[in-house]
C-alpha positions in Angstrom: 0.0 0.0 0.0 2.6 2.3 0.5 4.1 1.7 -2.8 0.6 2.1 -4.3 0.4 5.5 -2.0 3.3 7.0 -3.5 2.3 6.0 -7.2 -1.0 7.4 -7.0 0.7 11.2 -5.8 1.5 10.6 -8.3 1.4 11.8 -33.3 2.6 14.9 -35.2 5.4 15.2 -37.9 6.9 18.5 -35.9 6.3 20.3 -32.6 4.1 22.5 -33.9 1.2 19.2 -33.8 2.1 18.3 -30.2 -0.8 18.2 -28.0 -1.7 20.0 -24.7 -2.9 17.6 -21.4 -6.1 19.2 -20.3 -5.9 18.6 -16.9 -3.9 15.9 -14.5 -6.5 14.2 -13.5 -8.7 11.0 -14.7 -12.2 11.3 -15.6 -14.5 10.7 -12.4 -15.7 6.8 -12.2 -13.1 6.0 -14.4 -12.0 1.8 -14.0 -8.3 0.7 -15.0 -7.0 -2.5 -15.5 -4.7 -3.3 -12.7 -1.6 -4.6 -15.0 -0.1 -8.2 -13.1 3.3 -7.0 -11.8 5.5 -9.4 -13.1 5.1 -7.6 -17.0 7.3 -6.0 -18.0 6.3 -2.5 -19.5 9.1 -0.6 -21.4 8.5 3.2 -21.7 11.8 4.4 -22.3 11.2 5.9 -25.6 10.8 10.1 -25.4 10.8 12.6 -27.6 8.8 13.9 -30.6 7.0 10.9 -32.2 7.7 8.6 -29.7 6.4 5.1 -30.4 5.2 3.0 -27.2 4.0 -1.2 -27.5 2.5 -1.9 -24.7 1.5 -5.3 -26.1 1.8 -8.2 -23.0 -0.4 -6.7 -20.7 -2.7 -8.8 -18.0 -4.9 -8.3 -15.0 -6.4 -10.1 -12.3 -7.7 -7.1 -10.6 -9.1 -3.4 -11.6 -9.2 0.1 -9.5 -12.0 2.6 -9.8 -10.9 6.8 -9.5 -13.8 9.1 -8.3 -13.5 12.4 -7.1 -15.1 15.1 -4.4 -14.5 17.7 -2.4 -13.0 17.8 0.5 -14.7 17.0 4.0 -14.5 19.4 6.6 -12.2 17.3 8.2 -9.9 17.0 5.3 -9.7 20.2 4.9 -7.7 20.9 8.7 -5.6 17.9 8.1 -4.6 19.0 4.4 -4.5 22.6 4.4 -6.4 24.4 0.8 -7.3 21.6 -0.2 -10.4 21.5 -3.0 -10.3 18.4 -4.3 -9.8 14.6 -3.3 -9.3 11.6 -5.1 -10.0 8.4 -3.9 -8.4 5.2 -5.8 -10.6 2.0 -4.7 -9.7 -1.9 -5.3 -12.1 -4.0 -6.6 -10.9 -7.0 -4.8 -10.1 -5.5 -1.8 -12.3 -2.2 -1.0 -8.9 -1.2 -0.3 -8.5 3.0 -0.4 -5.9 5.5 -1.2 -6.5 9.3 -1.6 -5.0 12.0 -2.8 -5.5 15.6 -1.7 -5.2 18.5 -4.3 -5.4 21.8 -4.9 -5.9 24.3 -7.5 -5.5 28.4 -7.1 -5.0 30.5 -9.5 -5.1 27.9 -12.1 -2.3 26.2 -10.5 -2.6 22.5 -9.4 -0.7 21.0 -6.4 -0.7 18.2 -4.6 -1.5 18.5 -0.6 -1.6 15.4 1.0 -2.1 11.4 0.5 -3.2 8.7 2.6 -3.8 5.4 2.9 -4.6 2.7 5.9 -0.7 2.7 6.5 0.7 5.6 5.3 0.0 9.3 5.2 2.4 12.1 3.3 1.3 15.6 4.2 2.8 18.3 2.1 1.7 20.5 4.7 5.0 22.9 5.0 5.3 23.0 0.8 2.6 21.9 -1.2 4.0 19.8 -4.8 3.2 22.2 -7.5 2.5 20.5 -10.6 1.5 23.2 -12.8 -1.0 25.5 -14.5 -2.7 23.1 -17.1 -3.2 23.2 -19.7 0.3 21.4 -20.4 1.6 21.2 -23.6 5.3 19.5 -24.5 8.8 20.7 -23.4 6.9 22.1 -20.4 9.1 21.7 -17.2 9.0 22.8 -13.7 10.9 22.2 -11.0 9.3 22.4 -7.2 10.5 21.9 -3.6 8.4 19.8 -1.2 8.4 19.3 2.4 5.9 18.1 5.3 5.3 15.1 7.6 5.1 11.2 7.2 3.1 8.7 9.4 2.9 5.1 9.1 2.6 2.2 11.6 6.5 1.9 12.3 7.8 5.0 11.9 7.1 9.1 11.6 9.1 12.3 11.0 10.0 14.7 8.4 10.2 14.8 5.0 12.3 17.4 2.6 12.5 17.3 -1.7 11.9 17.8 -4.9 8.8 16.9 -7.6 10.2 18.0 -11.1 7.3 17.8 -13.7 7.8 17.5 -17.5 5.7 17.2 -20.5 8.1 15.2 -21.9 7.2 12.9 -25.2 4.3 12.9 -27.1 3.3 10.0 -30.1 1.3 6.3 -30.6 0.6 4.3 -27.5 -0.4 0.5 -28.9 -2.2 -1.7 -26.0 -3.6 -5.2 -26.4 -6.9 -6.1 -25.5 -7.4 -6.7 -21.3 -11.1 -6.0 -21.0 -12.7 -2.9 -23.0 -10.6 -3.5 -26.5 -7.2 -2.8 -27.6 -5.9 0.4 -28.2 -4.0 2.4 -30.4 -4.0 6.3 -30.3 -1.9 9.5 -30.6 -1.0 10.5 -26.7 0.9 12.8 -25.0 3.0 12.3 -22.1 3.6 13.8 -18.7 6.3 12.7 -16.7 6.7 13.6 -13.0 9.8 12.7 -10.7 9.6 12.9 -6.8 12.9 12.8 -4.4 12.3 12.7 -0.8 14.3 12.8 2.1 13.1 10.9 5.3 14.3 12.5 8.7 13.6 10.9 12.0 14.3 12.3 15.1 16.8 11.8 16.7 18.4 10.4 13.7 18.0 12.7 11.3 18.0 11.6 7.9 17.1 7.9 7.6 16.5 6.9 3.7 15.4 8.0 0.5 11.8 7.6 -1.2 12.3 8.6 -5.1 9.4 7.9 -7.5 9.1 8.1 -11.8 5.5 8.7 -13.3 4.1 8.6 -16.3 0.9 9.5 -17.6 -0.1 9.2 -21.0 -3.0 11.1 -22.2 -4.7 10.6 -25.3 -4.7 13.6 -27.4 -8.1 13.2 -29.3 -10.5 13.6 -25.7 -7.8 14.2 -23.1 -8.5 10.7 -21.0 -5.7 9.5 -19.1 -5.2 5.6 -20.7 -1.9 4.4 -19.0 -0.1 5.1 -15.8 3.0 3.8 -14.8 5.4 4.6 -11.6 8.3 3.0 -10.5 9.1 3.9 -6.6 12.1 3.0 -4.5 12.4 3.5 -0.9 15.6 3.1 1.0 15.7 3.4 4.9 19.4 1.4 6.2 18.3 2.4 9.7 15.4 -0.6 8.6 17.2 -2.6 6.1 14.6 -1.8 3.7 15.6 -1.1 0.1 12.5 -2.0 -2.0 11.6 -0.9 -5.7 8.0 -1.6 -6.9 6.3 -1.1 -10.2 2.9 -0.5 -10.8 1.2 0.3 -14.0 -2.7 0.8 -14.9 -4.8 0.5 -18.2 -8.0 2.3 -18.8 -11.1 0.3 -19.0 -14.4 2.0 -19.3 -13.1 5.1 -20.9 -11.2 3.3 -23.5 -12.4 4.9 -26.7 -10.3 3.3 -29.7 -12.0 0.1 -30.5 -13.7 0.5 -33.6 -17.4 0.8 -32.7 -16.4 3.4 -30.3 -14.3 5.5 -32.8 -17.4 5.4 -35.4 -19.6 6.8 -32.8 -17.2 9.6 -31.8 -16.9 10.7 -35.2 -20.7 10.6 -35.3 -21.0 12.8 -32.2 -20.9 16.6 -32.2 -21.6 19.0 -29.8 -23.2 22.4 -31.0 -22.1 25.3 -30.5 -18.8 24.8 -28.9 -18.1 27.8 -27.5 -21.1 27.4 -25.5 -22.8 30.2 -23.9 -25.9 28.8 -21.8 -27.6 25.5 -24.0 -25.3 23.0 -26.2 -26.9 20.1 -28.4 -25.6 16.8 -29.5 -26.1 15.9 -33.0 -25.2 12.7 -34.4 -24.8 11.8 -38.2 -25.5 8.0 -37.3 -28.5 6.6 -35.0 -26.9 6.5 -31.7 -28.7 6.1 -28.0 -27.4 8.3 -25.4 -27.9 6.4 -21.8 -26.2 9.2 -20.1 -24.2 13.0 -20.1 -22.5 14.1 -17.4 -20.3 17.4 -17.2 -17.2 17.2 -15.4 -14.1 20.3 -14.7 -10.6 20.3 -15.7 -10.0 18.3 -12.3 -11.9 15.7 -12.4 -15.1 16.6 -10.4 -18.6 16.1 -11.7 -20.7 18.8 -11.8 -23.9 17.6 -14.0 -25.3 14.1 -14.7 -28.4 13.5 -16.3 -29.8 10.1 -17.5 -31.7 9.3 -20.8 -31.5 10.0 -24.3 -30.6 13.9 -23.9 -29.8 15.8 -27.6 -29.3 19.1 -25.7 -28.2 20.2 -21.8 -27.9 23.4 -20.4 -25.0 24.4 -18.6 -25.5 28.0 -17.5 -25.3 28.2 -13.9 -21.7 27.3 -14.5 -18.7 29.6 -14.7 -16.5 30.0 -17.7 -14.0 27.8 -18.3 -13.1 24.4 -20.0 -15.3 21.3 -19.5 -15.5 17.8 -20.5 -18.9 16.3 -21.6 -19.3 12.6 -20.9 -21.4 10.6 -23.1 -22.6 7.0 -22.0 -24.1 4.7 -24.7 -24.2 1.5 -25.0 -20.8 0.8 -27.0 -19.1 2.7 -23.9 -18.2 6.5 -23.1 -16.9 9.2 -25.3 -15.5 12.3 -23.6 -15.6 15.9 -25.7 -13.9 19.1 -24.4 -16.0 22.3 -24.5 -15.6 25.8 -24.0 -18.3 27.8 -21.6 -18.2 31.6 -22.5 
């Protein structure tokens, strides 16, 4: 779990196609594939028209992301906090969170718990940055706060350094919902920590690689991968761990689902107060649901809806959700 903990803080010719990541986070009720730890996934490749084959993949298990706002609770133990995610095993129940927050359009991580480990970024929040992202971004941020865990608590000191670092095709066989094969873009995040326990001082090292690869046609995160060591001597603990995760219900390349997404359109977009749906091929909608750059519903209606209107919200960037029958299809919009 505390590997998991740690993780979860967790296409063009030229530059001038590169795509922008719309926002960190996964879309609410999103389901991933647990991938089985012993395969091996190689994302080495970087750059400009990277190519990724992410072609062994298996599960035994799956994870489900939703998203709120913060309890009142939360909010004392994780200082500005507005959002929380909450990672939940299917197997298990088992839950992880992670506490975020956004201010003047800049996202940063606050705190993360689990039932055996919490990191609070309470005396220097992780900045991540002011998405939209778009490649060669970088930025480098200090970090510092508490740990807590059954065996041990103290201090922690480091650095998060955030890149948009590659962007090209990501190929994944089949695991549940459909292979995949899409033009993504690429955010990679690295995490050194120092661990200081009095009276010892410094004890070990936690140091963790993320990527998440975001596909660049609706902005869904599809993969996630993070590779975390932690070193404490004073414990004779020096463990890496690997964990990776494929998007299920969101998956939107299979063929049926990229005829229907081509069908869809969403009118006008800008949007002032009422968008509509067309569709150039019969399609039933089960579901819409309107959700913010990070991840937090905001509307959901059920039935066969051709038009919503979304003006009690403020201005901003948006992402409709459409549920049919063949699966979900997200589509960014702009509220004026």
């Amino acid at each position: 779990m505390k590997i998991k903990l740690l993780y979860l803080i967790c296409l063009a010719s030229s530059l001038s196609f590169a795509q922008s990541i719309s926002t960190f986070n996964s879309v609410n009720m999103s389901t991933y594939a647990a991938i089985n730890p012993a395969v091996i996934v190689d994302d080495n490749p970087s750059g400009v028209n990277a190519i990724w084959n992410f072609t062994n993949l298996s599960s035994s298990t799956a994870t489900t992301d939703t998203y709120a706002s913060p309890s009142a609770t939360e909010t004392t133990n994780y200082p500005g906090t507005t959002l929380v995610y909450t990672n939940t095993v299917h197997t298990t129940s088992t839950t992880s969170k992670i506490y975020m927050k956004e201010a003047l359009g800049v996202l940063s991580l606050t705190g993360a718990s689990s039932a055996d480990l919490e990191l609070n970024y309470v005396t220097d929040n992780a900045v991540i940055g002011a998405f939209p992202l778009s490649y060669g971004y970088t930025n480098s941020d200090p970090v510092a706060g508490t740990f807590t865990s059954p065996s041990a608590s103290g201090t922690f000191t480091g650095v998060i350094i955030s890149s948009v670092d590659a962007y090209g095709t990501l190929n994944m066989n089949d695991i549940g919902a459909g292979a995949y094969s899409g033009m993504v873009t690429r955010l990679n995040t690295v995490q050194a920590l120092q661990l200081n326990i009095f009276p010892f001082g410094n004890v070990g090292t936690a140091t963790q690689t993320t990527n998440n690869y975001y596909d660049n046609n609706n902005g869904n995160l599809v993969f996630r991968k993070s590779v975390v060591n932690i070193s404490v001597p004073l414990l004779s603990m020096n463990e890496t761990t690997t964990v990776s995760e494929s998007l299920l219900t969101n998956l939107l390349r299979t063929d049926s689902i990229i005829a229907e997404e081509k069908a869809f359109n969403i009118f006008p977009n800008p949007v002032i107060d009422t968008f509509s749906i067309h569709t150039s091929t019969p399609v039933v909608i089960e579901s819409i649901s309107v959700s913010d750059i990070n991840g937090r519903q905001l509307l959901h209606e059920k039935g066969n809806i051709t038009s919503l209107n979304i003006s009690p919200l403020p201005t901003g960037m948006y992402f409709i959700r459409l549920q049919t029958k063949a699966g979900s299809i997200s589509k960014k919009i702009i509220k004026n």
